[in-house]
C-alpha positions in Angstrom: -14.8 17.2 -9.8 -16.5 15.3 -12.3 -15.7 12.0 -13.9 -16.5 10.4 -16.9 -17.6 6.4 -16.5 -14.0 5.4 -17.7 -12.3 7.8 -15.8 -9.7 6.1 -13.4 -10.0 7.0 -9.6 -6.7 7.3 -9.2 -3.9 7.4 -11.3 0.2 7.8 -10.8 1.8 8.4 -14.3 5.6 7.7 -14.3 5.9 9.1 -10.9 9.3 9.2 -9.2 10.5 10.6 -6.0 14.2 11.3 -4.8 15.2 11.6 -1.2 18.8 13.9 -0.1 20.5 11.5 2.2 24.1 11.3 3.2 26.0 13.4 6.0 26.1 16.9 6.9 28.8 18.4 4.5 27.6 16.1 1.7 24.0 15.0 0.7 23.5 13.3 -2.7 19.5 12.4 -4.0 18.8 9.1 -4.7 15.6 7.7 -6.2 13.1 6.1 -3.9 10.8 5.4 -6.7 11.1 5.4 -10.3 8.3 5.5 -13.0 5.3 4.5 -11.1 2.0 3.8 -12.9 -0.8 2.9 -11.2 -4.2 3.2 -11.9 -7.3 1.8 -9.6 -11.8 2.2 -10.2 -14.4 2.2 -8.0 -14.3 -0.8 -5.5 -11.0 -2.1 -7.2 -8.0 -3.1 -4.7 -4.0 -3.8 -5.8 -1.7 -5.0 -3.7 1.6 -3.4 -3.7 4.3 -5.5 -2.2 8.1 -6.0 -1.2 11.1 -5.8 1.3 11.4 -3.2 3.6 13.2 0.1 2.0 11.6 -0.5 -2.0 9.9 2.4 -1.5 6.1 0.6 -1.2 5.4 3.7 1.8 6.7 6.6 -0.5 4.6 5.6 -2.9 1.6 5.6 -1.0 2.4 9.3 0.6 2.6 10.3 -3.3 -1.0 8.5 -4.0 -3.0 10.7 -0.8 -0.8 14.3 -1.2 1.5 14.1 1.6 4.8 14.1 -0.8 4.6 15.5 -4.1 6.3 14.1 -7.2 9.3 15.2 -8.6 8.5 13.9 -11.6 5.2 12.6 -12.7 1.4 13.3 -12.3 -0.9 11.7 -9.3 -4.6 12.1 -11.4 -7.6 11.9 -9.0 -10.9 11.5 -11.1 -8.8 12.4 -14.0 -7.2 15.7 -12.5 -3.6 16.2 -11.3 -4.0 17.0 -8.2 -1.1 19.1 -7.6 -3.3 21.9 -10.1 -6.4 21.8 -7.8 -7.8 24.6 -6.0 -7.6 24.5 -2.4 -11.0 23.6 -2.3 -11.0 20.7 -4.7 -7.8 19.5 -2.8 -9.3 19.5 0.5 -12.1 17.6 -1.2 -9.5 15.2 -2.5 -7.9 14.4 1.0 -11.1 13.6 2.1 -11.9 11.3 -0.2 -8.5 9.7 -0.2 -7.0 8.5 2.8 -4.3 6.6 4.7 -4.1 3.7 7.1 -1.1 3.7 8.8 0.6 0.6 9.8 1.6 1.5 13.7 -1.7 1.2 15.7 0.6 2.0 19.0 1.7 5.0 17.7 -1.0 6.0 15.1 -3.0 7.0 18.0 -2.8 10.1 20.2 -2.0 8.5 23.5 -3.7 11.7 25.6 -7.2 11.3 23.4 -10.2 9.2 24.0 -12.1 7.7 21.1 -14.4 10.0 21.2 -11.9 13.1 20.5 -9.8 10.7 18.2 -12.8 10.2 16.1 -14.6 13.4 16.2 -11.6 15.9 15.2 -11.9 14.9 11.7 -16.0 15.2 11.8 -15.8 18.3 13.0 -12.9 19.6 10.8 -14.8 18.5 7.9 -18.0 19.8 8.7 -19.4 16.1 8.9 -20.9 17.3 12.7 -22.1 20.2 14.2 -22.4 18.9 17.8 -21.6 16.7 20.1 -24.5 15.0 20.4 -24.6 14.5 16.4 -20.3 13.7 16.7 -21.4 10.9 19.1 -24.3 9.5 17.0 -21.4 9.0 14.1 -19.1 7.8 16.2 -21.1 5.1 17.9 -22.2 4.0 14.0 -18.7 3.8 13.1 -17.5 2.0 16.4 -20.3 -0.8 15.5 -19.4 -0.8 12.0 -15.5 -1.9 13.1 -17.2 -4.3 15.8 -16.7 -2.5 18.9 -19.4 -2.8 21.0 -21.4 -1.9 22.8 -19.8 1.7 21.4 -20.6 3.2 24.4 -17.9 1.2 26.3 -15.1 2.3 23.9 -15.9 6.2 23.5 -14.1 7.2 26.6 -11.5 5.2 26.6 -7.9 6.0 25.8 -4.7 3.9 23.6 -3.3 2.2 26.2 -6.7 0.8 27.9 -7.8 -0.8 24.1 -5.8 -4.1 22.5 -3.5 -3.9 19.2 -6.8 -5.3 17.6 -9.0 -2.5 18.8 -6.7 -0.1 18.3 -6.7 -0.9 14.5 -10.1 -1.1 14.6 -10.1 2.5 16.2 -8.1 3.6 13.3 -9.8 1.8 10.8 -12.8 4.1 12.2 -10.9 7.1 11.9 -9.9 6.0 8.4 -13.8 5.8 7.6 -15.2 8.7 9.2 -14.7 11.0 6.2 -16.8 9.0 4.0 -13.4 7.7 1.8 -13.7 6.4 -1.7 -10.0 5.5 -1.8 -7.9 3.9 1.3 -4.0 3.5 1.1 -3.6 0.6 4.1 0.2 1.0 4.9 1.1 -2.4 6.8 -2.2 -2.2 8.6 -1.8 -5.8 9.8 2.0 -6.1 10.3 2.0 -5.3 13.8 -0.9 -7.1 15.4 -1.3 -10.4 16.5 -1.5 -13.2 13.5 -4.8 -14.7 15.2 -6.4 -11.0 14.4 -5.4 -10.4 10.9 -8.0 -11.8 9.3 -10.4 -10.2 10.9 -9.1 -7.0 10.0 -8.2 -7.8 6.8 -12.0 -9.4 6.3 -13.0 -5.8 7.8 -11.9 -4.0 5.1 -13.2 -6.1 2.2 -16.5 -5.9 3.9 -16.2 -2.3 4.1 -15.3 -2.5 -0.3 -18.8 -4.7 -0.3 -20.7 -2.2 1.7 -19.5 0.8 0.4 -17.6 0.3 -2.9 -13.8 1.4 -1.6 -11.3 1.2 -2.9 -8.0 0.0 -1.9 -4.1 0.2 -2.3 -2.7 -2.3 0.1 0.7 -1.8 1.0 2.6 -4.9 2.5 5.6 -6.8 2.7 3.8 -10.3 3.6 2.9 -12.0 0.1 0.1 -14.3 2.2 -2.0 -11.6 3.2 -1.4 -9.5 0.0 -3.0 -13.2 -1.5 -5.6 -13.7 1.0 -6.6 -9.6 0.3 -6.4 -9.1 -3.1 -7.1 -12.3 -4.5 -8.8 -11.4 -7.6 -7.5 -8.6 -8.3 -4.2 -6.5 -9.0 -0.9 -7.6 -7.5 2.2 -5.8 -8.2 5.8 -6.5 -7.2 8.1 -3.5 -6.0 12.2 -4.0 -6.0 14.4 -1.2 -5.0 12.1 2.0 -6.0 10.7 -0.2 -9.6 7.8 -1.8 -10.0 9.3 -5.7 -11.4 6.0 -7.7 -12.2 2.2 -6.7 -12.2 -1.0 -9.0 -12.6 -3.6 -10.8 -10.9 -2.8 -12.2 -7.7 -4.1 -15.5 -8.1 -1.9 -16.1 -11.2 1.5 -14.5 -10.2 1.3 -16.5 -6.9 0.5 -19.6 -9.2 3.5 -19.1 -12.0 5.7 -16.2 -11.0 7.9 -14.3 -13.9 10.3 -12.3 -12.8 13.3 -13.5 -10.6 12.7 -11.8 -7.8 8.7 -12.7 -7.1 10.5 -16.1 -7.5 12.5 -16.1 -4.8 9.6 -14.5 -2.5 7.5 -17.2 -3.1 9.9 -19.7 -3.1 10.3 -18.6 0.7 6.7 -19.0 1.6 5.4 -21.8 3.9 2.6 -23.9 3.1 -0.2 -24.9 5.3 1.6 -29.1 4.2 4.9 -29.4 6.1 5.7 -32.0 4.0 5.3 -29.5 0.6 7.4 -26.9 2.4 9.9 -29.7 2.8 10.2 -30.8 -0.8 10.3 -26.9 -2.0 13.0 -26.4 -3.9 14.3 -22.5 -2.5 16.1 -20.5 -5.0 19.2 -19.5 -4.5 20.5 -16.1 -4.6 23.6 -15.0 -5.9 24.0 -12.4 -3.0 21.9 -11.8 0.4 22.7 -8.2 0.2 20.1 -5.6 -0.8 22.2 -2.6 -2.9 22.6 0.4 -1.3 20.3 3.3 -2.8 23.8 5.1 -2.7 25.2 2.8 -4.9 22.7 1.5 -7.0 23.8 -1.0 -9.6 23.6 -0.5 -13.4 21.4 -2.4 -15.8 19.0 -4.6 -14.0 18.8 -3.3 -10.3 18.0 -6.9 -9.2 20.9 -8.6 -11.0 23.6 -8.7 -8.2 21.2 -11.3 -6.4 19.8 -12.7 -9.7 20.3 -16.7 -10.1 19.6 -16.4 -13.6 22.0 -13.5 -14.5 23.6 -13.0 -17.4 26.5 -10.6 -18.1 27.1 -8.0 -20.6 23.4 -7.6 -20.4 21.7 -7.8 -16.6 24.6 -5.6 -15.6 24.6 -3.1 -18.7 21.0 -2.9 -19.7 17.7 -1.9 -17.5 15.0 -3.8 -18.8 11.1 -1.9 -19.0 7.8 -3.1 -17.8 6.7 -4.9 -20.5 3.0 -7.1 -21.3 4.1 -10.8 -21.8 0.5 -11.9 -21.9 -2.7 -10.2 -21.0 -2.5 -8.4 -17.8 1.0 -10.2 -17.3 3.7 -7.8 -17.3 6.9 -8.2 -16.0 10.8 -6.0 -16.2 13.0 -8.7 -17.0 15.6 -9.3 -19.8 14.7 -13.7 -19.6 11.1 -11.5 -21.9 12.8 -9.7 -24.1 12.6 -6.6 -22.5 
C-alpha cells in the first residue's frame, strides 16, 4: 500500500458508530460516536480526551479494525480499510495497534514474557525460532527498560509491578514494528510516581522510530504533558466539541465544556488553585445516551445557555481561527 508524501496515515471521515442497548424484549441503538474526523502523519500524536462513557474507546476500536463503522470511512495510507484484501488488512493490523489501558488484565496471567511476547513474532512471521524470538525479545525488554531482560523472560503477571507490566505491554505493543499506536488509558491505572516514565517511554519511542500516536485519556494533565505541541481534541457525549493545539486550548479554552475541565484542574501553586474561579454547572448530570437532548448535547449543564437555540439547534465543528475549531453556538456555529 503505497502513499503519496501528503497522504494522511490515518484518517476517520464522519465516522459514527451506534450500540443496541436496553433490555431483553426492547433494544433501541443509540449513537456512541457521531461524525468523527480525524486525521494524523508520520510521528504526529493527538490527544483525544473526555469523561468516561463519550465514546473516546469506541473510537479508537474504529481507528485499529476491531469495530467497523456504521457510517463513515477509517483511510489507512489513503485506503478504506474495510475494502482491503485480507492481505493488505493483516498488513494494516500490524502496522496499527492498540495499548490497552488495564495492565492487570491486558496480560495473560498463565504466560511468561517470553510466550506473551513471542506469540505475535511468530504469528507474523517476525521469528522463526526460539533462539531468534529471544534475541527480539530481550531488544525489546531493554528498549522498555527492563533489565537485565534475562530476569524478566520467565516471569509471569503477577510476579512483575503495574509499572512493568505496562512496560511488558508496551513491548508487546512494539514488537510488530507499529507505525501507528492507539494508547487507551495506558497510564490511568498505575501508580502517579510512574506515569511519566511511561508517558516519556512512548515519546522516546516517536523520537526513535517516528510513531505515531492517538492518546486516549480522560486526565487533561497528562494529555498536556503528552501531546504538548501537537493536536488536542475534546470529546462530549459521542462529538468531538473543540480541536487545536494543546498548548493553546489549555491556555484560552472555547467551548463551555473544555472550560469547566480546566477550571477543575489543580495547579502545582495551592494558592492559584485557591483563587480559581470554578465554573458552575447548570446540572452535575451526564444525559443518558437513551435520552439524549436536542440541540446542543452539552446545554443541560451549559452555564452559558441560551434558550430557543442551545436546546433547538446542534451547532457544527467550525474553524474560529487557525487550527482553532470549536461546536458551539457563543461562534456562530
Amino acid at each position: 500500500m503505497g502513499k503519496s508524501e501528503n497522504t494522511p496515515l490515518l484518517e476517520l471521515r464522519g465516522v459514527y458508530k451506534a450500540y443496541k442497548v436496553g433490555g431483553f424484549l426492547r433494544k433501541v441503538k443509540v449513537n456512541a460516536i457521531e461524525d468523527i474526523w480525524l486525521s494524523l502523519g508520520e510521528a504526529d500524536i493527538i490527544s483525544l480526551v473526555g469523561e468516561s462513557g463519550c465514546g473516546k474507546t469506541t473510537t479508537g476500536k474504529v481507528a485499529v479494525g476491531l469495530l467497523k463503522p456504521d457510517k463513515g470511512e477509517v483511510l489507512y495510507k489513503g485506503k478504506n480499510i474495510w475494502e482491503m484484501t485480507k492481505e493488505e488488512f493483516k498488513e494494516f493490523r500490524r502496522n496499527v495497534q492498540m495499548m490497552h489501558q488495564d495492565p492487570y488484565s491486558s496480560l495473560n496471567p498463565m504466560l511468561t514474557v517470553y510466550k506473551t511476547l513471542s506469540a505475535p513474532l511468530f504469528r507474523h512471521g517476525l521469528a522463526s525460532d526460539r533462539e531468534e524470538a529471544v534475541e527480539r525479545i530481550a531488544r525489546l525488554l531493554r528498549l522498555v527498560g527492563l533489565t537485565p531482560p534475562e530476569e524478566y523472560m520467565e516471569k509471569y503477571p503477577h510476579q512483575l509491578s503495574g509499572g512493568e507490566r505496562q512496560r511488558v505491554a508496551f513491548a508487546r505493543t512494539l514488537s510488530l514494528n507499529p507505525k501507528l499506536i492507539v494508547a487507551d488509558e495506558p497510564v490511568s491505572m498505575i501508580d502517579v510516581s510512574l506515569r511519566a516514565s511511561i508517558l516519556n517511554l512512548m515519546l522516546d519511542m516517536r523520537e526513535k522510530f517516528k510513531v505515531s500516536y492517538v492518546y486516549i485519556t480522560h486526565d487533561l494533565i497528562t494529555a498536556r504533558y503528552f501531546s504538548r505541541k501537537h493536536l488536542l481534541m475534546i470529546m462530549y457525549l459521542g462529538s468531538i466539541v473543540e480541536t487545536g493545539q494543546t498548548d493553546r486550548i489549555i491556555k484560552e479554552p472555547l467551548h463551555p465544556y473544555t472550560q469547566v475541565l480546566l477550571s477543575a484542574l489543580p495547579e502545582p501553586d495551592p494558592r492559584i488553585t485557591r483563587s480559581k474561579k470554578l465554573i458552575a454547572l447548570r446540572s452535575l448530570d451526564v444525559p443518558s445516551l437513551l435520552r439524549m437532548p436536542t440541540g446542543c448535547k452539552f446545554h443541560p449543564r451549559c452555564p452559558f445557555f441560551k434558550k430557543g437555540l442551545c436546546d433547538v439547534k446542534r451547532p457544527t465543528l467550525i474553524e474560529v481561527e487557525s487550527g482553532r475549531r470549536v461546536a458551539c453556538h457563543l461562534y456562530g456555529s
